[in-house]
Biopython code that builds the backbone (N, CA, C, O; Angstrom):
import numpy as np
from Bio.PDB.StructureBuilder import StructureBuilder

atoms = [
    (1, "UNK", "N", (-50.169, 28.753, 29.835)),
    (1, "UNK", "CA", (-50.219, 29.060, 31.257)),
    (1, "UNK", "C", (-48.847, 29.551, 31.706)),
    (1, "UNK", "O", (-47.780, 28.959, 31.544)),
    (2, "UNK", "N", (-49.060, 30.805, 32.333)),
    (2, "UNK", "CA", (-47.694, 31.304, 32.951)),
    (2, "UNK", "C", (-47.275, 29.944, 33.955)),
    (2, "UNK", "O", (-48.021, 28.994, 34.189)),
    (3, "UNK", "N", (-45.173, 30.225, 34.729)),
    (3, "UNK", "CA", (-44.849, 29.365, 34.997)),
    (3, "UNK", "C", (-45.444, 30.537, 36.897)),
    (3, "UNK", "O", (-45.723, 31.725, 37.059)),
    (4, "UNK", "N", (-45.386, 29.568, 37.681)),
    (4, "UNK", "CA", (-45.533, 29.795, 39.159)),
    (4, "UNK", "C", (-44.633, 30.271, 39.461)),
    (4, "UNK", "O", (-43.597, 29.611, 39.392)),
    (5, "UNK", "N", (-44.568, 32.216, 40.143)),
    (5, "UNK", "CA", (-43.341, 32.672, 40.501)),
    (5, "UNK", "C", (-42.834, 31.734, 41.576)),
    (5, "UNK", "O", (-43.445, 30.906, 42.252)),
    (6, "UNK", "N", (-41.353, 32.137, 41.555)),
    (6, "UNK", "CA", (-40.635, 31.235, 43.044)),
    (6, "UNK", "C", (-41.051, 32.178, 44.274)),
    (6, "UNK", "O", (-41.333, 33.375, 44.336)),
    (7, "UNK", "N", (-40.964, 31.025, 45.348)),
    (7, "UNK", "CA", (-41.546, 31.549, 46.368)),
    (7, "UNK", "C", (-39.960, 31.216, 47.172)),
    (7, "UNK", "O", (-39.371, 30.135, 47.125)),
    (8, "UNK", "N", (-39.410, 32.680, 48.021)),
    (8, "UNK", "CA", (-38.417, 32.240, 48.818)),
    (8, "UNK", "C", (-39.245, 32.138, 50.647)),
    (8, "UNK", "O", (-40.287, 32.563, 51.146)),
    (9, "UNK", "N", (-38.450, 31.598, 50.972)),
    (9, "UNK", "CA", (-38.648, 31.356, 52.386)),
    (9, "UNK", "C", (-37.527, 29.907, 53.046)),
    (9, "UNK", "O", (-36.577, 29.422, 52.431)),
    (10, "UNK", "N", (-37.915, 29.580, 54.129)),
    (10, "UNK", "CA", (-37.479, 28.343, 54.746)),
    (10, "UNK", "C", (-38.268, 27.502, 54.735)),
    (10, "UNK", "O", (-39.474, 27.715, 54.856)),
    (11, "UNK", "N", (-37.642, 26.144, 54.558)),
    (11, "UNK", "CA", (-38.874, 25.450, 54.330)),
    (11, "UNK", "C", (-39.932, 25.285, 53.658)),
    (11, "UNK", "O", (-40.869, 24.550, 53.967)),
    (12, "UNK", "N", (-39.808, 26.178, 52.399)),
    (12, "UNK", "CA", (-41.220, 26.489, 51.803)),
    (12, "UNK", "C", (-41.551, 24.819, 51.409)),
    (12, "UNK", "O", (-40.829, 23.868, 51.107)),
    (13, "UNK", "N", (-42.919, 24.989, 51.569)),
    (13, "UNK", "CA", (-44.216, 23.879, 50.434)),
    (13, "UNK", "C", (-44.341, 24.273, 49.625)),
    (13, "UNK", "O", (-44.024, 25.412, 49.279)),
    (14, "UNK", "N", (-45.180, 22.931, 48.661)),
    (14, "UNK", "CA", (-45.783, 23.683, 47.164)),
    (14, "UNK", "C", (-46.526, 24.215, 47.375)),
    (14, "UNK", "O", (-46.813, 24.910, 46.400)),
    (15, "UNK", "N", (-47.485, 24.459, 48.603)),
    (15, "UNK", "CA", (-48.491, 25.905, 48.564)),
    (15, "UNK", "C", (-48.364, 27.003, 49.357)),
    (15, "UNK", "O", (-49.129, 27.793, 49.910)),
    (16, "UNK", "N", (-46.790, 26.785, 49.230)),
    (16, "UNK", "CA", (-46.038, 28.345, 50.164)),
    (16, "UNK", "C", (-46.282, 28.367, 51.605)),
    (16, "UNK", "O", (-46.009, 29.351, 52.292)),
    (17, "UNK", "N", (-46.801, 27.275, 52.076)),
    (17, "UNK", "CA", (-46.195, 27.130, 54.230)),
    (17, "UNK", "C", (-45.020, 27.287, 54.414)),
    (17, "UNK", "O", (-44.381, 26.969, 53.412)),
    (18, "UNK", "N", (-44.383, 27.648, 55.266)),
    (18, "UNK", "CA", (-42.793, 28.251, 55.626)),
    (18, "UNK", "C", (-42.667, 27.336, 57.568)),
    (18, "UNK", "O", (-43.473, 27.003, 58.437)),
    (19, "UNK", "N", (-41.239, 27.292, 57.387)),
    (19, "UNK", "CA", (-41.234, 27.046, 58.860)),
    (19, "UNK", "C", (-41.709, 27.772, 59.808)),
    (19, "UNK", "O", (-41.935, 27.198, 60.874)),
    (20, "UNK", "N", (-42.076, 29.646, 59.667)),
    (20, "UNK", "CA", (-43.121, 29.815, 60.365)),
    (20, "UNK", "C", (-44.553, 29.795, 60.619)),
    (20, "UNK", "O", (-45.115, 29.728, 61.712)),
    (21, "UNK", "N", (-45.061, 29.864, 59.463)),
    (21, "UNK", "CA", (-46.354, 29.617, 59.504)),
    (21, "UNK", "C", (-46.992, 28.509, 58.732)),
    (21, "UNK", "O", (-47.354, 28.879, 57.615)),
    (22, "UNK", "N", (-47.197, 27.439, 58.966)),
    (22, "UNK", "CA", (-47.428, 26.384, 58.478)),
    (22, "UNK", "C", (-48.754, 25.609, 58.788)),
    (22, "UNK", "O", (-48.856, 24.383, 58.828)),
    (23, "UNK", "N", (-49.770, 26.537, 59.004)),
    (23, "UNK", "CA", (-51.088, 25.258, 59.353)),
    (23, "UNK", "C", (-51.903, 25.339, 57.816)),
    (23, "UNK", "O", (-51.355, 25.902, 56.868)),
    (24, "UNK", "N", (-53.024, 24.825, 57.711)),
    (24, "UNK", "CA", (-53.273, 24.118, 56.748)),
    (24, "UNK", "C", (-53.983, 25.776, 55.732)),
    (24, "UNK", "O", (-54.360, 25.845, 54.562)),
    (25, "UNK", "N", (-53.931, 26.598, 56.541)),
    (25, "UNK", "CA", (-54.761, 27.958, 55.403)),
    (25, "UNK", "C", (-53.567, 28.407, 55.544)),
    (25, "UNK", "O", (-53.489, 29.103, 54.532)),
    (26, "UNK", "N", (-52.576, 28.511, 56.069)),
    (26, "UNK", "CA", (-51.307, 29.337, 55.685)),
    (26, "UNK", "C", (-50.906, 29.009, 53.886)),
    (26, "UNK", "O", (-49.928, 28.293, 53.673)),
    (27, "UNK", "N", (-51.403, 29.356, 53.130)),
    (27, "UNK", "CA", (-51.024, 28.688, 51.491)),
    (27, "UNK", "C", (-51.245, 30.257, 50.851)),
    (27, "UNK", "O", (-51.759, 30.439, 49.748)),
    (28, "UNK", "N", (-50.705, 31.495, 51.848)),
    (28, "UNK", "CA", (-50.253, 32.856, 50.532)),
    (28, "UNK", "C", (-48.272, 32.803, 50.286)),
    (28, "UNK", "O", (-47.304, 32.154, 50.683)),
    (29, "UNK", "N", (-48.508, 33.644, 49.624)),
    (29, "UNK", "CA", (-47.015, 34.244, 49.505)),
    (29, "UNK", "C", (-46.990, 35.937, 49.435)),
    (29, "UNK", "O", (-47.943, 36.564, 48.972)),
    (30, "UNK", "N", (-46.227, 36.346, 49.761)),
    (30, "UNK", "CA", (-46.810, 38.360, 49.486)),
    (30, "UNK", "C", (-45.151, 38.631, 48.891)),
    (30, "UNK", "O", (-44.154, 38.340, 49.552)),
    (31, "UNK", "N", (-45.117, 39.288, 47.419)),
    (31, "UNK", "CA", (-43.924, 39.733, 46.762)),
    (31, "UNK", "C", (-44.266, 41.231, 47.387)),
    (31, "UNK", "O", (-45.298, 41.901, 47.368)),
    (32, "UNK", "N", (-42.945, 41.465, 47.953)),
    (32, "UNK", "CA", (-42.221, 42.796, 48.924)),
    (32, "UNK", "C", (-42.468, 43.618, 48.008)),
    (32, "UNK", "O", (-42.688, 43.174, 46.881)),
    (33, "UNK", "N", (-42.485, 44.501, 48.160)),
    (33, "UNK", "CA", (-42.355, 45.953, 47.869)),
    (33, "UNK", "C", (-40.742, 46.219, 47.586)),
    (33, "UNK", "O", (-40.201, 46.469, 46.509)),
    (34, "UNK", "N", (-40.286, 46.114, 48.599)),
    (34, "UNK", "CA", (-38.749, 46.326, 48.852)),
    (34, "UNK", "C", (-38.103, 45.843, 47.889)),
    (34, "UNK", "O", (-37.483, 46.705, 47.266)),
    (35, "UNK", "N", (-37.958, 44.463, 47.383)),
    (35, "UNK", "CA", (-37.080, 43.722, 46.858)),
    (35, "UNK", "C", (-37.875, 43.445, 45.257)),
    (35, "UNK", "O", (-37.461, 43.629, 44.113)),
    (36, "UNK", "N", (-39.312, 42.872, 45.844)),
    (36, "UNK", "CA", (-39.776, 42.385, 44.324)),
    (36, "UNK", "C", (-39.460, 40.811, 43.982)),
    (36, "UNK", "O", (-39.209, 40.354, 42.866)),
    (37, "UNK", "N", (-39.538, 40.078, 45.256)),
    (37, "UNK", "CA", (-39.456, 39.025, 45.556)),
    (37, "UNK", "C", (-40.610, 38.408, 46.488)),
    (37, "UNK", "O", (-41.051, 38.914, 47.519)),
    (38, "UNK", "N", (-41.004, 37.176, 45.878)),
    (38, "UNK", "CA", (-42.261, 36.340, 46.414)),
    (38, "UNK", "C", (-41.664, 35.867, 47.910)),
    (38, "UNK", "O", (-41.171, 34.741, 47.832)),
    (39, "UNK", "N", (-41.604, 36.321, 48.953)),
    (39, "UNK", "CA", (-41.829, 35.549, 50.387)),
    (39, "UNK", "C", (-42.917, 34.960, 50.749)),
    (39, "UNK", "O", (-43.980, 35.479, 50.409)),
    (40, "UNK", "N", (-42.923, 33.867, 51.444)),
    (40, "UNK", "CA", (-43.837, 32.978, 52.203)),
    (40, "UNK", "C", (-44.264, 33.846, 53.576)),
    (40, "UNK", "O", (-45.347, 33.573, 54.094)),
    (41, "UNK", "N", (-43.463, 34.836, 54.138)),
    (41, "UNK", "CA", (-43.942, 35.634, 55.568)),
    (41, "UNK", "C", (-42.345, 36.900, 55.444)),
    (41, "UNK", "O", (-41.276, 37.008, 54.842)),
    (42, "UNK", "N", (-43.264, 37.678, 56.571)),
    (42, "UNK", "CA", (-42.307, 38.544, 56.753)),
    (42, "UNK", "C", (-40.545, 38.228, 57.842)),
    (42, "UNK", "O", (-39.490, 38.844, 57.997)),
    (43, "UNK", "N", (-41.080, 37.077, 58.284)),
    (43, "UNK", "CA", (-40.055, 36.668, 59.139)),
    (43, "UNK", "C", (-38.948, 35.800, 57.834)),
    (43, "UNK", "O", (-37.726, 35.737, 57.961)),
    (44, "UNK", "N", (-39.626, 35.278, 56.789)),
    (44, "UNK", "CA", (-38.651, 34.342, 56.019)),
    (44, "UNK", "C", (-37.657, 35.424, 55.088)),
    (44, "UNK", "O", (-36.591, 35.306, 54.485)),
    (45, "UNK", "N", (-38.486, 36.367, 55.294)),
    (45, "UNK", "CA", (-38.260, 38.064, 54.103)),
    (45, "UNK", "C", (-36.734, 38.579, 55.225)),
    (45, "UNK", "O", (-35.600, 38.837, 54.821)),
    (46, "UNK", "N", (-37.258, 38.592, 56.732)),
    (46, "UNK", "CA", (-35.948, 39.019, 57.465)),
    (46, "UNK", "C", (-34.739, 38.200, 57.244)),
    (46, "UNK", "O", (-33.576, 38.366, 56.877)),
    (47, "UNK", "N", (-35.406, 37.380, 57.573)),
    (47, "UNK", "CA", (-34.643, 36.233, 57.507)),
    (47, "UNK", "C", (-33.140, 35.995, 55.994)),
    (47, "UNK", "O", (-31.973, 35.606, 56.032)),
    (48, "UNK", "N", (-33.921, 36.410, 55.049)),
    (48, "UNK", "CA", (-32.863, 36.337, 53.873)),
    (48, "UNK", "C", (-32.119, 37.687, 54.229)),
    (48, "UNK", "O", (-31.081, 37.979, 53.635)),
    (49, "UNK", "N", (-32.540, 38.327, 54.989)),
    (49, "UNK", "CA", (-31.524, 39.434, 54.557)),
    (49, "UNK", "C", (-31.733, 41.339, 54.360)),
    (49, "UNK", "O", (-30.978, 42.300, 54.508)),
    (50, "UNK", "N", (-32.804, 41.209, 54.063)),
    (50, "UNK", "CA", (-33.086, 42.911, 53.582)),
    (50, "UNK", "C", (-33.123, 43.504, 54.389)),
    (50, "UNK", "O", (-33.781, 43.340, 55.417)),
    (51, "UNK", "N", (-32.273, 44.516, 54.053)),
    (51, "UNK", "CA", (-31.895, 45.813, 55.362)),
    (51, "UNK", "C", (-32.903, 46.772, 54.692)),
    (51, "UNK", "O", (-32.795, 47.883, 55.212)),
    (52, "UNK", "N", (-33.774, 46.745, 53.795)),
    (52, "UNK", "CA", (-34.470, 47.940, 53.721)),
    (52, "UNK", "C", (-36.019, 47.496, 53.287)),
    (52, "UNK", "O", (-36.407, 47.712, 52.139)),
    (53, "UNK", "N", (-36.659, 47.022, 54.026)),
    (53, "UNK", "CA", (-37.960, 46.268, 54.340)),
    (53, "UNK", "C", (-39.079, 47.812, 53.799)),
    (53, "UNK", "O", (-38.994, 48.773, 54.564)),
    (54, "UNK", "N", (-39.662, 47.914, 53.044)),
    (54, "UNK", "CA", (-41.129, 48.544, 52.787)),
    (54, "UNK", "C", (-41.910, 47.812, 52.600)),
    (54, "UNK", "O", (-41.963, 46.629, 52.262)),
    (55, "UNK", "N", (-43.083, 49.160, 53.024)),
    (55, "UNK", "CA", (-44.365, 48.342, 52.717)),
    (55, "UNK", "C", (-45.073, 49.013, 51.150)),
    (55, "UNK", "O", (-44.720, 50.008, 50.516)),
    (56, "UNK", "N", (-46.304, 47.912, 50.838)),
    (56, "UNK", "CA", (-46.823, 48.472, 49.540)),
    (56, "UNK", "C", (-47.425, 50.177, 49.940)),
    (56, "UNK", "O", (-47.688, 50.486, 51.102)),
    (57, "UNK", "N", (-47.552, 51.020, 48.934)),
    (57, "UNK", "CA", (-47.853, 51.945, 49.099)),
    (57, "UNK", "C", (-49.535, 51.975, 48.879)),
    (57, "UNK", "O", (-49.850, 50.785, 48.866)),
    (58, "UNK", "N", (-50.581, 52.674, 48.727)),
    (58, "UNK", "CA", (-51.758, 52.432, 48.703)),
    (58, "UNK", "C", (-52.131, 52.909, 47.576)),
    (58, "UNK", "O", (-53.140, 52.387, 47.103)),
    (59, "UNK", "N", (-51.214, 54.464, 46.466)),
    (59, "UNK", "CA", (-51.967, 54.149, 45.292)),
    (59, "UNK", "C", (-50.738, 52.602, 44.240)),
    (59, "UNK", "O", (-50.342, 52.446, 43.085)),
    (60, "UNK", "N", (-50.665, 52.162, 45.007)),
    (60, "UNK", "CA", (-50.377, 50.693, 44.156)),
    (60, "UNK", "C", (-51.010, 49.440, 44.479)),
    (60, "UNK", "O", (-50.740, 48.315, 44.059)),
    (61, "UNK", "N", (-51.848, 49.793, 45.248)),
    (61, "UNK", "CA", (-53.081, 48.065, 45.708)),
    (61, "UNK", "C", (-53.661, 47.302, 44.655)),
    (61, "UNK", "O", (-54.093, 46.160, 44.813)),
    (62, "UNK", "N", (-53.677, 48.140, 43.222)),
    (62, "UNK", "CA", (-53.802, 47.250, 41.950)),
    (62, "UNK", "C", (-52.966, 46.382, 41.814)),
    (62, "UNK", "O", (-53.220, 45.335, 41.218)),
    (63, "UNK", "N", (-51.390, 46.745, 42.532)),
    (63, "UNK", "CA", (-49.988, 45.794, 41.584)),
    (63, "UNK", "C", (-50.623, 44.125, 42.313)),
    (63, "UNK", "O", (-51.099, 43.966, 43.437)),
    (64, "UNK", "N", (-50.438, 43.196, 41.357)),
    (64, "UNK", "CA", (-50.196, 41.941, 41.750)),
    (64, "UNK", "C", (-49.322, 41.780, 42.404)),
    (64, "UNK", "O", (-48.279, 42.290, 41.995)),
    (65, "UNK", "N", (-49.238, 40.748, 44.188)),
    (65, "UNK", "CA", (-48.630, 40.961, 44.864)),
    (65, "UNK", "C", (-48.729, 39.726, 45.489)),
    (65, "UNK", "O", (-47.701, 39.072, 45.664)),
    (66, "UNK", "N", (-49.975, 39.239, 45.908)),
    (66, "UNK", "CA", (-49.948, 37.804, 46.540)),
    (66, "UNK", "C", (-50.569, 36.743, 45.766)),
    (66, "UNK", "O", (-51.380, 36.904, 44.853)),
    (67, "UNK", "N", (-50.061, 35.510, 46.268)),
    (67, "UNK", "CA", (-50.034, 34.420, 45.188)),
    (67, "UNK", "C", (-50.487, 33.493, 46.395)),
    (67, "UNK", "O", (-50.013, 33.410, 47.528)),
    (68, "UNK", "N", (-51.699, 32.725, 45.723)),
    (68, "UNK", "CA", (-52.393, 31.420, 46.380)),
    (68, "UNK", "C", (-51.619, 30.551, 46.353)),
    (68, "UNK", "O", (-51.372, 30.114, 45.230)),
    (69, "UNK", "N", (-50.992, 29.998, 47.383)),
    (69, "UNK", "CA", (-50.254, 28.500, 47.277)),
    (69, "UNK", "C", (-51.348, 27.430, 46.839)),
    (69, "UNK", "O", (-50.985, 26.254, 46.819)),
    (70, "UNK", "N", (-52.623, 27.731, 46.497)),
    (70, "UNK", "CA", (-53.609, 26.567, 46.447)),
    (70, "UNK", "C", (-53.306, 26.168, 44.729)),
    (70, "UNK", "O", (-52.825, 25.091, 44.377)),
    (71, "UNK", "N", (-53.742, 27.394, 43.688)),
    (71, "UNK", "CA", (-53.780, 27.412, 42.415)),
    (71, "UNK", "C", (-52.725, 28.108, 41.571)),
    (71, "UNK", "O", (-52.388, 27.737, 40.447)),
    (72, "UNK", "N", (-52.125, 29.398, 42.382)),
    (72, "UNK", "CA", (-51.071, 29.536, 41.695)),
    (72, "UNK", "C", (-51.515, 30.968, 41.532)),
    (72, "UNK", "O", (-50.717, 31.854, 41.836)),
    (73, "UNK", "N", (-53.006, 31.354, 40.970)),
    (73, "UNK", "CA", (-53.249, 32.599, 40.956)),
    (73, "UNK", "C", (-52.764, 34.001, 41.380)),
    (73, "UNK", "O", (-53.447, 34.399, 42.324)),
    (74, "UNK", "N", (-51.963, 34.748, 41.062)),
    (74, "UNK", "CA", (-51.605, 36.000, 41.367)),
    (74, "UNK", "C", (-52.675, 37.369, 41.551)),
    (74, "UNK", "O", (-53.085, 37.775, 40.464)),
    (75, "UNK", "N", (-53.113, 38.029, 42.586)),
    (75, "UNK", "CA", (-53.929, 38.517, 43.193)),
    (75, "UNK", "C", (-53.548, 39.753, 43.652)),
    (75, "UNK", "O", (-52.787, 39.666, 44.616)),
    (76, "UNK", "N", (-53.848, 41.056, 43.252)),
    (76, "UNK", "CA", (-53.747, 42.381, 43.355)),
    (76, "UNK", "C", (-53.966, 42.052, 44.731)),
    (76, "UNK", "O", (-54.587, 41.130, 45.261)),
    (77, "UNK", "N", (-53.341, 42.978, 45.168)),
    (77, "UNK", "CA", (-52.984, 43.711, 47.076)),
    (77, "UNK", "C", (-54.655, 43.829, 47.427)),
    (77, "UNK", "O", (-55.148, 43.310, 48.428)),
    (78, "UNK", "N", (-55.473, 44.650, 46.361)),
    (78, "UNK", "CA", (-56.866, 44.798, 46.645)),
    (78, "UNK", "C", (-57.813, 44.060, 46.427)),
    (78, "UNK", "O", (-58.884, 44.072, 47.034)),
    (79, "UNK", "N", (-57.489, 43.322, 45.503)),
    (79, "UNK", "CA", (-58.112, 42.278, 45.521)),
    (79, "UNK", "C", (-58.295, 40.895, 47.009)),
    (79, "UNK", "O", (-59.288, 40.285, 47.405)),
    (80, "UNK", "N", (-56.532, 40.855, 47.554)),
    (80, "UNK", "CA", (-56.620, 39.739, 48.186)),
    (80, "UNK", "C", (-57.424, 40.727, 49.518)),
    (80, "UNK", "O", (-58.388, 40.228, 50.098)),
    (81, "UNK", "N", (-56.975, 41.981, 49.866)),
    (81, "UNK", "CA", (-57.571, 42.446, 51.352)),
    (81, "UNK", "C", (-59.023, 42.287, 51.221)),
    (81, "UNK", "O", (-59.615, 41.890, 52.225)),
    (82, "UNK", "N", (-59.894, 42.595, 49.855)),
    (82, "UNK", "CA", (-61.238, 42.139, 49.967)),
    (82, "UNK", "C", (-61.781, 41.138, 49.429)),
    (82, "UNK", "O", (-62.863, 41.067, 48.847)),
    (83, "UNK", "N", (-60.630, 39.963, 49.729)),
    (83, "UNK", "CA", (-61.371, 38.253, 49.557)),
    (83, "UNK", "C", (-61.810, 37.769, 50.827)),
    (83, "UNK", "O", (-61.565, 36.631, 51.228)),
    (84, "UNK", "N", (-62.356, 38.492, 51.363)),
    (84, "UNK", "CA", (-62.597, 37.549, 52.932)),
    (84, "UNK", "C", (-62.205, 36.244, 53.316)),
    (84, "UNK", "O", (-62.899, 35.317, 53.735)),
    (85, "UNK", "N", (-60.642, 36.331, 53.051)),
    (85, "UNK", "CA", (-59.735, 34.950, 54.190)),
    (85, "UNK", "C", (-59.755, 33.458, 52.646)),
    (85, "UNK", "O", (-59.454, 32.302, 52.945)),
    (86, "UNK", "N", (-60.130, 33.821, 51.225)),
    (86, "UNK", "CA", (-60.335, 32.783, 50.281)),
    (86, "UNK", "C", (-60.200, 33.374, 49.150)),
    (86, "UNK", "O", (-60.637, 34.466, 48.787)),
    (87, "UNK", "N", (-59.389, 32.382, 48.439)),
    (87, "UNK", "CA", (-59.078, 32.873, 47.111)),
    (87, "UNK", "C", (-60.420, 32.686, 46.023)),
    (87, "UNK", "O", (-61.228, 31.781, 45.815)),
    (88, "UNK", "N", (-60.138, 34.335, 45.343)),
    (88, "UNK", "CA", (-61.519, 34.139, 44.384)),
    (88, "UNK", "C", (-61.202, 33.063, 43.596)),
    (88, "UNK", "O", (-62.105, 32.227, 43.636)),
    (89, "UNK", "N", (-60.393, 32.785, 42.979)),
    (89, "UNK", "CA", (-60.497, 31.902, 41.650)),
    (89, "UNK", "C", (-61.105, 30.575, 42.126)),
    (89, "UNK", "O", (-62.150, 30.006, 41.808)),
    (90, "UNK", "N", (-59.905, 30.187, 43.183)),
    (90, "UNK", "CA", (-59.984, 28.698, 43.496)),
    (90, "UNK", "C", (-61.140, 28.294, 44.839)),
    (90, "UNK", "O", (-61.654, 27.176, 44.856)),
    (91, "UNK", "N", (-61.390, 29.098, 45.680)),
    (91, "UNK", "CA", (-62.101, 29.280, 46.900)),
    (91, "UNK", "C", (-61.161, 28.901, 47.925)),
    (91, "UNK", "O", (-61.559, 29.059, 49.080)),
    (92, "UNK", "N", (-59.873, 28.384, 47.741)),
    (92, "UNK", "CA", (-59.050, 27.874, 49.118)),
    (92, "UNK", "C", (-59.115, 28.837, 50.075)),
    (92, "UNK", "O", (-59.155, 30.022, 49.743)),
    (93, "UNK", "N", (-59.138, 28.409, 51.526)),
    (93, "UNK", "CA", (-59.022, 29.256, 52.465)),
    (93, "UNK", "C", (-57.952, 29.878, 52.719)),
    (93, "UNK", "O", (-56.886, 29.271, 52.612)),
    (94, "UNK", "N", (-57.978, 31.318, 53.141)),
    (94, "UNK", "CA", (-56.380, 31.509, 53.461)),
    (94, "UNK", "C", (-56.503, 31.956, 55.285)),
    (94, "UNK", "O", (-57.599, 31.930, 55.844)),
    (95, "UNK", "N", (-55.425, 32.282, 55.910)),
    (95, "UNK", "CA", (-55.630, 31.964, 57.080)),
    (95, "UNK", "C", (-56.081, 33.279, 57.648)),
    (95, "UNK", "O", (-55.173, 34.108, 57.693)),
    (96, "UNK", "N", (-57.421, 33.748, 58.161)),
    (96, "UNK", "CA", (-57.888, 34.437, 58.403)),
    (96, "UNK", "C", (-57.038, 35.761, 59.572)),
    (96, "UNK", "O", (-57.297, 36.965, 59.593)),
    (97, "UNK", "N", (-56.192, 35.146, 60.280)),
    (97, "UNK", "CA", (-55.058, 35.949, 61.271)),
    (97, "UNK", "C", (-54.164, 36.557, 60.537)),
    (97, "UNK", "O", (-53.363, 37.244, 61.171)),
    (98, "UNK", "N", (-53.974, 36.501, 58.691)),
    (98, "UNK", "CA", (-52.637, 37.283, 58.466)),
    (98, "UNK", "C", (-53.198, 38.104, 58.544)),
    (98, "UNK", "O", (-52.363, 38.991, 58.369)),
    (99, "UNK", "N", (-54.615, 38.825, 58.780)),
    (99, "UNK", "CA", (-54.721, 40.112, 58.789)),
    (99, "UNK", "C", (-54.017, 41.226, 59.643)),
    (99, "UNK", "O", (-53.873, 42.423, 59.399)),
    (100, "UNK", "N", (-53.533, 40.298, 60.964)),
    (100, "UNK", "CA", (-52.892, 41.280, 62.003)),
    (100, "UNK", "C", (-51.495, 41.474, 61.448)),
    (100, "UNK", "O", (-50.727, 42.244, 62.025)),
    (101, "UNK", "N", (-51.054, 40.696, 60.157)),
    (101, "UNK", "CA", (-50.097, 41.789, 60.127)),
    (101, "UNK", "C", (-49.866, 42.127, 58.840)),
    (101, "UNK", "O", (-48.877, 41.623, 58.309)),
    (102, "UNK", "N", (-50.784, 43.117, 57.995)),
    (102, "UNK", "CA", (-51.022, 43.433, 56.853)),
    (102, "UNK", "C", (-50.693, 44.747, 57.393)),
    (102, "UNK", "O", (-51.067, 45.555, 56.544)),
    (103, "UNK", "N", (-50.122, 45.429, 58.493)),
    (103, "UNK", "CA", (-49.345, 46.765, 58.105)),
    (103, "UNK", "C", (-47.388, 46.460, 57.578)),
    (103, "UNK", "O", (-46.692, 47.246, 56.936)),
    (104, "UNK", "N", (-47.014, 45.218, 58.080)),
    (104, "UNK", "CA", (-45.850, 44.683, 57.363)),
    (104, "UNK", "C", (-45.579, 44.524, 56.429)),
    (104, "UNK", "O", (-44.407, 44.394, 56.073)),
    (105, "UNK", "N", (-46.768, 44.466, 55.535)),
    (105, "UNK", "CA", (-46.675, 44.519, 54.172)),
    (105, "UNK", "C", (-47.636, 45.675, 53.222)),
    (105, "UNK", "O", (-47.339, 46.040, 52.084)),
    (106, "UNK", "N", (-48.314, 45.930, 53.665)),
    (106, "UNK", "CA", (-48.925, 47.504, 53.450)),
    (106, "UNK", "C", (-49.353, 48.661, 53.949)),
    (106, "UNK", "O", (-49.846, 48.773, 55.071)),
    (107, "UNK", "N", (-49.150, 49.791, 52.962)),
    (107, "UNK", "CA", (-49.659, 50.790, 53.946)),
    (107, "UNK", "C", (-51.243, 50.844, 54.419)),
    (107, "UNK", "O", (-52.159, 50.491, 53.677)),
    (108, "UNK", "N", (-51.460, 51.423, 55.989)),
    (108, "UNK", "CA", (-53.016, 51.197, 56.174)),
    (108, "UNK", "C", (-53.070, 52.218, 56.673)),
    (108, "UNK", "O", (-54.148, 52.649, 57.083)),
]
sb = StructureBuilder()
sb.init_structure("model")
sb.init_model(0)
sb.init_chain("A")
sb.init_seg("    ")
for serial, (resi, resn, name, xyz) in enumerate(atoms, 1):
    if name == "N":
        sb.init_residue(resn, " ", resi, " ")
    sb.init_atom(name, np.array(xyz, "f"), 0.0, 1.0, " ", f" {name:<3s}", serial, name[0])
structure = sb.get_structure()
């Protein structure tokens, strides 16, 4: 079994809640485009630092990108936009509102 990428943020949990978003389906992480680093949100991503913030591009929605804080599973960009709000492997919920801000992290 692979080891669980690190997840940066503030505050992170073991299923990737951050001091900003922390209720009980908040458990993704989304690795940037920009950097190539696992964040817990885009505010924990400002937060460290990057002056040059992108988003995923759309022919790359195959790359593995977000990671279930539930199981650990790593989940293509296209894969997670058409899991309706739950991870396939494990079924955990994820929090149905990051959708409003999936242009922060991809192109739409």
């Amino acid at each position: 079994m692979c080891a669980r990428p690190k997840v940066l943020g503030l505050d992170v949990d073991p299923e990737t809640r951050c001091r900003h978003y922390h209720s009980e389906n908040d458990r993704i992480a989304i690795r940037f485009y920009c950097c190539g680093n696992y964040f817990s949100c885009y505010e924990c991503h400002k937060a460290a630092g990057c002056n040059n913030p992108s988003v995923w591009p759309k022919e790359q929605f195959h790359e593995k990108a977000i990671l279930c804080g539930a199981c650990g599973t790593e989940l293509s960009i296209r894969e997670y936009l058409d899991c309706a709000s739950a991870c396939p492997h494990c079924a955990a919920a994820f929090n149905p509102g990051c959708s409003l801000h999936k242009h922060l992290y991809f192109e739409v």
